[in-house]
N, C-alpha and C positions, 0 to 999 in steps of 0.2 A: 836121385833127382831126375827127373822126364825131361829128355830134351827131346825139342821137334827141329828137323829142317825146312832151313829159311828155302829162299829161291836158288840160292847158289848151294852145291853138296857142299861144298868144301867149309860151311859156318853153319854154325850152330847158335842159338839164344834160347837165354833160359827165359822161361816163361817168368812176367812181373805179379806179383799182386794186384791184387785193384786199387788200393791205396796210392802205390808207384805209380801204375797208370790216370789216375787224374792228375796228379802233380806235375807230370810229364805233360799232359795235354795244358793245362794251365798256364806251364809256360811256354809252351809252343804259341798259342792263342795271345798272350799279351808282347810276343816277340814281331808276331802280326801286326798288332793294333798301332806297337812302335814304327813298325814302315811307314804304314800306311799311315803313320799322323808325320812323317819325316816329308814324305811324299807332296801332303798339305800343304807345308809349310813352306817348302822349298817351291811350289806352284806359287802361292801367295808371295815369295818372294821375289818372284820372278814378274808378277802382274808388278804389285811395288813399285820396282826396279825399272819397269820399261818404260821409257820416254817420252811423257806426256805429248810434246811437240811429236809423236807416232801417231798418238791416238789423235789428236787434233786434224794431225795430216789425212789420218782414215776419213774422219766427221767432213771436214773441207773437203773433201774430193766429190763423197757422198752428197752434199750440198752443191756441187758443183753439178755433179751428175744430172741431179733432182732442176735444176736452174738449164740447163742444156735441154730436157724436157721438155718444160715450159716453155720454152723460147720457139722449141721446135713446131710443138704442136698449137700454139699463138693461143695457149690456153688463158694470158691475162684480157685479152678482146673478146673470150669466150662468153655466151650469156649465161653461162652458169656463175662466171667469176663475177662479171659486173654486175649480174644479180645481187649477188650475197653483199656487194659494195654499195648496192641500190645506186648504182648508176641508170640514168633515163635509158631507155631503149631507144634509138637509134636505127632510122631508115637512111642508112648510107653515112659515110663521114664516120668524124669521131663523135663519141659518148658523149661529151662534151664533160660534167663534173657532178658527183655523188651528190645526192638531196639529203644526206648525213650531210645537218650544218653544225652537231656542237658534239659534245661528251671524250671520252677516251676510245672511241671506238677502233681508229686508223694506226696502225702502224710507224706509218712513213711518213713524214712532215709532208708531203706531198700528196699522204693519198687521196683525198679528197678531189685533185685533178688528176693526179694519175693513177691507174690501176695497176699497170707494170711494176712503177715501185710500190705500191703497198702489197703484192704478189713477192717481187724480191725479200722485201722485209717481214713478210709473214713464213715463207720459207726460212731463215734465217731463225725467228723466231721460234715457230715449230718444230722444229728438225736438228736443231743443236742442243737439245737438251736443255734440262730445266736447271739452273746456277744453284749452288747451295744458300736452302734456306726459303728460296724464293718460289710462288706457286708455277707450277706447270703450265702455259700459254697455252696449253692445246685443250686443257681445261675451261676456258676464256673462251675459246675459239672452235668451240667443237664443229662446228657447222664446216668451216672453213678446212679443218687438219680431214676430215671425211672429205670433201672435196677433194683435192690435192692427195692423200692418198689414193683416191676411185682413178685418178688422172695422171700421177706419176707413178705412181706406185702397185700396180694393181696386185703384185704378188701378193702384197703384204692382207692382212685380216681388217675387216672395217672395227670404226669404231666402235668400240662396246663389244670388240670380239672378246676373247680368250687370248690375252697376254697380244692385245692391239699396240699396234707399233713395227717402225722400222726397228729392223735386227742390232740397230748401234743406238738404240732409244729404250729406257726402260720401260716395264709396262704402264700403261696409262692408268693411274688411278686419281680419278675425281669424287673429294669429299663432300662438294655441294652439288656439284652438278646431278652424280648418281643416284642421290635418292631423293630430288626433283624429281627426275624423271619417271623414276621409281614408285611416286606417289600421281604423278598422273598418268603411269602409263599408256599413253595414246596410241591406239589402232586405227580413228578413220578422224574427218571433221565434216564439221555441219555448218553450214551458215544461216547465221541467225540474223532477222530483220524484225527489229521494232520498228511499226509502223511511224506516219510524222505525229507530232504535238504541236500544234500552235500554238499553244501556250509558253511555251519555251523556244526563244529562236533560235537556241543553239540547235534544236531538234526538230526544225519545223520541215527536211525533208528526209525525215528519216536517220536510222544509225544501220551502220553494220558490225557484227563483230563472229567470231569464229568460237564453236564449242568445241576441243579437244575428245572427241568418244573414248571412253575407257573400258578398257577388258576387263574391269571391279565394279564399275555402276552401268555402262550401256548394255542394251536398252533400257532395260527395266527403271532404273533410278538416275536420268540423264542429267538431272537437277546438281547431283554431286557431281561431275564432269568439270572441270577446268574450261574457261573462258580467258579466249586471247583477243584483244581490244583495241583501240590507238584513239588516243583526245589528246586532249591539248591541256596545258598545264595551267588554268588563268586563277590560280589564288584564289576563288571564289569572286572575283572582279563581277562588276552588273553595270548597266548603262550604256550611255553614246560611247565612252572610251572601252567597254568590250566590245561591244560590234565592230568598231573602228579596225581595230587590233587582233579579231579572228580574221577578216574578212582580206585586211592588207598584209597578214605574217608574221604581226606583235607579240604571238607565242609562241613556245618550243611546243611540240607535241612529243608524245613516246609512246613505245609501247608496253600494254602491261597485262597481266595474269591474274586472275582471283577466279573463286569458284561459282560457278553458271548462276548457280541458286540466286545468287544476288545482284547478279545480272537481270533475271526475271522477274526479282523482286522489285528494282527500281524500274525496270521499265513498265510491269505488267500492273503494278500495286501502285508504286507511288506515284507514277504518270498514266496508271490505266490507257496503256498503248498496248493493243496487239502485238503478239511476235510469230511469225512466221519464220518457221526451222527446215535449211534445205541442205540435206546428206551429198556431198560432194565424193567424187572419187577418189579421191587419197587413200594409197595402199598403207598398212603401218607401218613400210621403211619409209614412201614420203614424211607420214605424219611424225615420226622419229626424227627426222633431218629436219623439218619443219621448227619442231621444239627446240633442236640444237641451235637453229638461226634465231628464236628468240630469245632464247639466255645471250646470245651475243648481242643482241640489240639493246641489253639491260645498258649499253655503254654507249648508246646514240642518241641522240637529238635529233630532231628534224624542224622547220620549220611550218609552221600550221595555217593552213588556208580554208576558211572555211567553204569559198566554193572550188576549188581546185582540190590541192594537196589536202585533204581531209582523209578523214576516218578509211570512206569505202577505197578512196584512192591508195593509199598506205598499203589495207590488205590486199591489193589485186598487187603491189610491188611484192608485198612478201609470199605468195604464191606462187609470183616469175622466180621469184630467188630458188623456191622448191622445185618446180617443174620449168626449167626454164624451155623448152620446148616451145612455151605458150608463149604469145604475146598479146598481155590483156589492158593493161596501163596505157600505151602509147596513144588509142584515139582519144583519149582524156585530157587532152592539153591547156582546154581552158576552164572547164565545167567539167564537176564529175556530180554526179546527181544518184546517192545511195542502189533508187529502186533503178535505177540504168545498169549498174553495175551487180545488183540481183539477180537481172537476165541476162546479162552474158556469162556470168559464172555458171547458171542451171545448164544454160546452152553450149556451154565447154567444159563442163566436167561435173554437171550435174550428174547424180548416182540414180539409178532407176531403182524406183522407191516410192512410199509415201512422204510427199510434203504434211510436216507437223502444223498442225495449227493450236497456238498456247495462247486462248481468249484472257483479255487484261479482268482485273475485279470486276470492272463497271459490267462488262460483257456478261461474267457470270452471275450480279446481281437480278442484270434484264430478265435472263433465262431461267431463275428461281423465283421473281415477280411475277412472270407469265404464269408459273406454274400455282401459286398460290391465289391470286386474287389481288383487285385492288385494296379491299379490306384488310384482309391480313398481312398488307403490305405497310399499310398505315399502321397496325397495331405494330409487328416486328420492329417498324422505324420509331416508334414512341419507345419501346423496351431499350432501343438502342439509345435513345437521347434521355430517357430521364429515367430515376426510380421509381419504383411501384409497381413495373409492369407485371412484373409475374403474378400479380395476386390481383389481376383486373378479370371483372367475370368473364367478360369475352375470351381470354386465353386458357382461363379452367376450365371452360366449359368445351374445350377443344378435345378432340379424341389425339391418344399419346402419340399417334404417329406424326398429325398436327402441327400439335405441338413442340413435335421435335424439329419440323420443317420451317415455325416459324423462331424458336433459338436460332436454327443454321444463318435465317437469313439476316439477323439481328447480329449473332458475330460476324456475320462478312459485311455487312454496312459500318457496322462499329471501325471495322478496317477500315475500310472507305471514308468514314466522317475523317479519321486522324491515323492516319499510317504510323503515323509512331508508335503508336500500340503493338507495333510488329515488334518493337523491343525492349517491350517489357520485362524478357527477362534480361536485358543489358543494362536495367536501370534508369533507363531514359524517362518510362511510365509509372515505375515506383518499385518494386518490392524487389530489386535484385541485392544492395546491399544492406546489410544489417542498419537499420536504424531508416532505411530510407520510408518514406511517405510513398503512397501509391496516389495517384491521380483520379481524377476522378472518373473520368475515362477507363483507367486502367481496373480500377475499384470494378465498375460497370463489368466492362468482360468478365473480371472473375467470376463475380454471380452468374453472369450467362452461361459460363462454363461448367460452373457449378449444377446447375438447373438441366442442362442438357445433358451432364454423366451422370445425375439422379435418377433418367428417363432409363438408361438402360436397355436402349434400341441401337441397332446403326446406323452410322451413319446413311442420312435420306440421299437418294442419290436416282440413279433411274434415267432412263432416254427422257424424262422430263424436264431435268433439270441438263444435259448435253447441249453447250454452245454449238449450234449447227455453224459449220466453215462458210464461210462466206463462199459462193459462186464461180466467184474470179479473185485470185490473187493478185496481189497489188503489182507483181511484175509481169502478167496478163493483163495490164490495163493498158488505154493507149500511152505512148511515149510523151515526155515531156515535154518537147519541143513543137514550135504548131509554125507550119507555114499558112496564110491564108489568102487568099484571092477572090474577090469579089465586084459586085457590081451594085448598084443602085442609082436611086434619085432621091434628093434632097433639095426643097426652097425652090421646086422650080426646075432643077440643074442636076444633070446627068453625071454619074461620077463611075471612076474603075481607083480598084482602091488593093492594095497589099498590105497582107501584115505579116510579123516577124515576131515569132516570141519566141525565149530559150526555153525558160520554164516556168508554169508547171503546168496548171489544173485552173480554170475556173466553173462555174455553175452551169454555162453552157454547152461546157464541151462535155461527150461520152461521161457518165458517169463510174458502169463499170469499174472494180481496181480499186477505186476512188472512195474517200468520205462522204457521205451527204455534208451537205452544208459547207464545207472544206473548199477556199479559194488562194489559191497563192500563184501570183503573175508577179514576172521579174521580168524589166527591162524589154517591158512590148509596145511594138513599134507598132504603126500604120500611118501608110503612105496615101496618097489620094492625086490621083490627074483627073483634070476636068478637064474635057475632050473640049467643051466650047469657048474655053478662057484658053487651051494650051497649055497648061500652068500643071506644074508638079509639086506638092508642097507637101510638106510634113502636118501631118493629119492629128496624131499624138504620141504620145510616148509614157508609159507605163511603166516610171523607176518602179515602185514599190506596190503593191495590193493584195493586201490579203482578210479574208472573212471567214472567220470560225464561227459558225451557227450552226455548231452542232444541233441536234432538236434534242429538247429534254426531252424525257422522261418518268414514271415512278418511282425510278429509284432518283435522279437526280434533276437538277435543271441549271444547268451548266450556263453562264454567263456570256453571252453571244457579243463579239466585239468587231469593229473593222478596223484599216488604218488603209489609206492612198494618198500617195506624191506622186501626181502628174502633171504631164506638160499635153495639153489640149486645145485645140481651135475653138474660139468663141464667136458667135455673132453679133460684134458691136454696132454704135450709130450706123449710118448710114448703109450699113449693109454689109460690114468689112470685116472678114474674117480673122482675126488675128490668135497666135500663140500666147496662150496665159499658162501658171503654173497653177496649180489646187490643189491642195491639201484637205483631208478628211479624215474622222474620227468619228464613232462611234458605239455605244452600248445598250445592250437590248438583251432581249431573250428569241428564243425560236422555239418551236414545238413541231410535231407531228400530228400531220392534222389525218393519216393514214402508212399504212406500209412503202407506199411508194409517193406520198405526197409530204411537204412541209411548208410550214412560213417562217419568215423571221420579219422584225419591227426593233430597229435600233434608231436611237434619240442620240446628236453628236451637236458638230458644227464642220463648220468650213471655211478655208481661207483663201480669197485669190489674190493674184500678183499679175496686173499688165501693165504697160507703161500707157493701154486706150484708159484706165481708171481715171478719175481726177487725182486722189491721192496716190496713184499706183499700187493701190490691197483696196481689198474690201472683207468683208469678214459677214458670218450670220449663225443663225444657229442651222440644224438640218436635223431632217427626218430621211431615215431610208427603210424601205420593205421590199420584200421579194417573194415568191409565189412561187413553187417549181413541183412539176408532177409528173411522173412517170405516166405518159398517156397508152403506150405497149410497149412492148419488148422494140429495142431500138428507136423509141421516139420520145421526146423529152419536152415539157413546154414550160414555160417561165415569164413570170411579169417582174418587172424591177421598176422601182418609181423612186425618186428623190425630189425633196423639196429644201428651198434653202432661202430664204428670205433676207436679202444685202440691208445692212442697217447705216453703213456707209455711202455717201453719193458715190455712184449717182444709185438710189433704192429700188428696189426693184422686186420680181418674186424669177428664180431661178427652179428651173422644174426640168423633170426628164420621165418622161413615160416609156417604157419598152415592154414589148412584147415579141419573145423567140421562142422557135422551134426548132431545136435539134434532130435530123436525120441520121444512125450513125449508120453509116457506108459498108462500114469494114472498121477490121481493130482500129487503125491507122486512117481513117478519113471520114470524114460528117458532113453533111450538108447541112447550112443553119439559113431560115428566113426571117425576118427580123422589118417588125413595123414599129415606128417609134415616132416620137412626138416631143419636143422638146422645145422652152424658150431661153433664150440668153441672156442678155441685159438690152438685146433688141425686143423680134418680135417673135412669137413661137413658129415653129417652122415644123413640117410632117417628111421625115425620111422613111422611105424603103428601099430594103435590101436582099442581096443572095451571096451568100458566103460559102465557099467549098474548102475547107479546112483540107492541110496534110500533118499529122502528124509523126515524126521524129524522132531517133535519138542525135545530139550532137555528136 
């Protein structure tokens, strides 16, 4: 047998087989695995075993630590903290107390006034771990536990890192939150302005809301983009007791998330209101921190003002919560007026970029009208309202291109007559569930649709049918607010006169920015001293005015209306001017009688209220018209006339003739001259005047 020497001369081993040799390894290899699982056990035994009241002690110390921090560096008065608590901003003093009036948002029974404790008890909460069973608060609070990590913690990984968390916290994982976000992944935001509706008061100065940009649909596809909002909650409520109740704080408002598309759809389709889209500077970790604050807003309440605490006032709060740096909310204390706060946003963190312009239906109806004809505009609108049209000779005898431009313009009026057609395939128009009836309406489209994929062209399209951008954007218009100062003579009598409006727009101020036809005045004053009386008086007062006369059109002819509550000087008996109130009402049409010219002629009545009446009212029927034309660039002329016939004593015929010209200055200032002729329940009287407008934001 061979033997070999080992290491040492003095021993010898015989060599094993290889049989021997694995068996041998095999159990050497499970004499291992036994340690090492000894080893385990005996660790596991020993976590076990150690004294809860340790680990607590660790945690408590740590929360102590993290509280010593705070305290130090007076991060609960910071505006990052009473950002995210939507506490007012604050020129000196305290905060005073969070505009969160209701939900589960706050922490600390107190936080609502205090910030410090709901910072105490958000530490507590965050930082001690999540109880068995129960979801994780940092989950809840993302917005917040990022905060407060960036601030006490800065060792530690932000949110959303790789195993985020302080070292005695497990890692963070969020089952609803993560793939929120996941699905809108947001890189930048745009803010988005639908123009006002008159038709709709809750909308008559505009909305704002914010598009979340995604790295999966921006640029290309911005319509699938996430849309962040804030209204108000009114149950579908309509009437005196809505207005009452937006206006005084009778609703909760919140904020909330759906996708753009339908955002654009109801503003753009079913309100045919332009939207104007302006790219802000938000980096993607803002826009990230951003989305973290409003998954935590799912759990506030605010109270809802329609001219205060509204929509655009909300998001300038929740963009201080993002960049607290800024302070854009605070000169807003009594009035916030959407397109005011359009320009200061562009102007503080607008992105250098193109402003988007997303024309409403009506708009792209115009611009595919122009392009075909009045005729073929009449026929596409007969196709759209009844059957037969496709086999009418006038349409067959069209060449296919024609053709196909007047199907185009036939299904987008068809939208236009009845926006509900937009959900047809939901069922609303007919054919989405088995067994439903399609409409008639809906029936319609299909053949159109039908008839137009027969054709086998593509879609018509072309710099012909391109809604051109309007000139000036509606936050390049003048500002809402008008200072005005004047002079004249009236009946004889030399007057100096001031006037004070918050907002908006009437027909003779600057057009620019603005609607044609489009008048809405709140709460305008003027003042009047007569140098030869001495006498200071209140001249009138303009609670309410407002006049949509838009000018039809061939695609449409929109229903032109007014409404006015004011308080005005009247020339009664003897010569004596007294305060009456007047009330008016009207409906009418308007037209374009040119590109820069229109009329309008509405049929109402009228009501007045003085204590010079016999009975104290009078009432009649009225007539109102108006005349306004762009005579050049910066000059503006206008007739307005009202007649009103008192059916009540004492009778009488009530009339006003005017004639203005607007001078504009500058964005921000107009010269207006103004000849007018007016009788009262006296005798008619000839006033002239000179008006030098300033306008304002508040």
């Amino acid at each position: 047998m061979t033997t070999i020497l080992a290491c040492c001369p003095d021993r010898a081993v015989r060599s094993l087989d290889p049989a021997s040799l694995r068996s041998m390894m095999i159990q050497r290899i499970q004499g291992w695995m036994l340690a090492l699982a000894a080893v385990l056990c005996f660790c596991q035994l020993f976590l076990i075993t150690l004294p809860r009241e340790a680990v607590a002690a660790a945690s408590a110390g740590r929360l102590a630590e993290l509280k010593r921090r705070a305290g130090e560096s007076g991060l609960w008065q910071s505006p990052g903290w009473l950002g995210l608590l939507h506490y007012p901003r604050s020129r000196g003093g305290a905060p005073g107390q969070s505009r969160i009036d209701g939900g589960t948002f706050f922490l600390a029974p107190r936080g609502k006034q205090d910030p410090g404790a709901e910072g105490e008890a958000t530490l507590e909460a965050l930082f001690a771990g999540p109880k068995g069973g129960e979801e994780d608060l940092r989950c809840r609070y993302p917005a917040r536990y990022d905060l407060l990590l960036r601030a006490l913690a800065p060792e530690q990984p932000p949110v959303g890192g790789a195993g985020a968390g302080p070292g005695f916290l497990p890692e963070l994982s969020c089952p609803r939150l993560g793939p929120w976000l996941k699905g809108i992944n947001g890189v930048g935001v745009t803010l988005a302005f639908p123009v006002s509706y008159l038709n709709n008061p809750a909308s008559m100065f505009g909305h704002t809301l914010l598009r979340i940009d995604s790295a999966d649909f921006s640029p290309h596809h911005p319509l699938l983009a996430a849309a962040i909002g804030f209204a108000a909650v009114t149950q579908e409520e309509h009437g005196l007791g809505y207005a009452l109740k937006g206006i005084f704080g009778g609703y909760s408002g919140r904020f909330s998330a759906e996708p753009y598309y339908l955002q654009a759809q109801r503003y753009g389709e079913l309100e045919n209101r332009d939207i104007w889209e302006y790219p802000l500077d938000l980096s993607p970790a803002e826009t990230r921190y951003l989305l973290y604050h409003l998954w935590e807003l799912q759990q506030a309440e605010f109270a809802y003002f329609f001219f205060s605490e509204n929509c655009s006032y909300q998001l300038l709060a929740l963009l201080e919560a993002v960049r607290p740096s800024l302070d854009l909310s605070s000169g807003f204390r009594f009035w916030t007026m959407p397109v005011e706060t359009v320009g200061l946003l562009v102007e503080t963190m607008g992105r250098d970029g193109k402003v988007s312009y997303r024309p409403s239906l009506r708009r792209q109806l115009q611009a595919r009208a122009a392009g075909l004809g009045p005729e073929l505009v009449k026929l596409a609108k007969t196709m759209a309202r009844a059957d037969g049209g496709l086999n009418r000779a006038g349409y067959l005898a069209l060449a296919f291109e024609r053709q196909a431009q007047v199907l185009e313009f036939a299904q987008l009026y068809l939208r236009y007559l009845d926006s509900s057609y937009l959900d047809l395939g939901e069922g609303r128009n007919g054919a989405a569930g088995e067994g439903a009836e399609a409409t008639e309406q809906g029936r319609r489209g299909h053949e159109l649709n039908l008839a137009r994929s027969r054709l086998g062209l593509p879609a018509a399209g072309g710099e012909s049918y391109q809604v051109s951008q309007p000139a000036r954007r509606p936050d390049q218009g003048h500002p809402p607010a008008r200072l005005e100062l004047g002079f004249g003579r009236e009946g004889g009598r030399s007057f100096l006169e001031l006037g004070l409006r918050p907002a908006l727009h009437d027909l003779s101020d600057p057009l620019p920015g603005y609607d044609p036809g489009a008048e809405i005045e709140l709460f305008s004053s003027r003042f009047r001293y007569s140098p030869e009386q001495e006498q200071l008086s209140l001249e009138g007062l303009e609670l309410v005015h407002i006049l949509a006369a838009a000018p039809g059109d061939g695609v449409s002819q929109p229903l032109a209306w007014k409404g006015r509550l004011a308080m005005e000087r009247y020339r009664f008996e003897d010569d004596r001017r007294s305060l009456a109130a007047r009330g008016e009402f009207g409906f009418g049409r308007s037209v374009a009688l040119s590109p820069k010219s229109m009329a309008y002629a509405l049929l109402g009545g009228s009501v007045l209220a003085s204590d010079q009446l016999v009975d104290r009212f009078n009432l009649g029927p009225s007539c109102f018209f108006g005349l306004w034309t762009g005579v050049s660039q910066g000059w503006q002329s206008g007739i307005r006339a009202e007649l009103t016939p008192l059916l009540l004593k004492p009778t009488g015929l009530l009339y006003r003739l005017e004639w203005l010209n607007t001078f504009q200055l500058s964005t921000n200032s107009s010269l207006v001259a103004e000849a007018a002729i007016r009788r009262d329940v006296d005798q008619p009287t000839l006033q002239l005047g000179l008006r030098w407008r300033c306008y304002f934001a508040l």
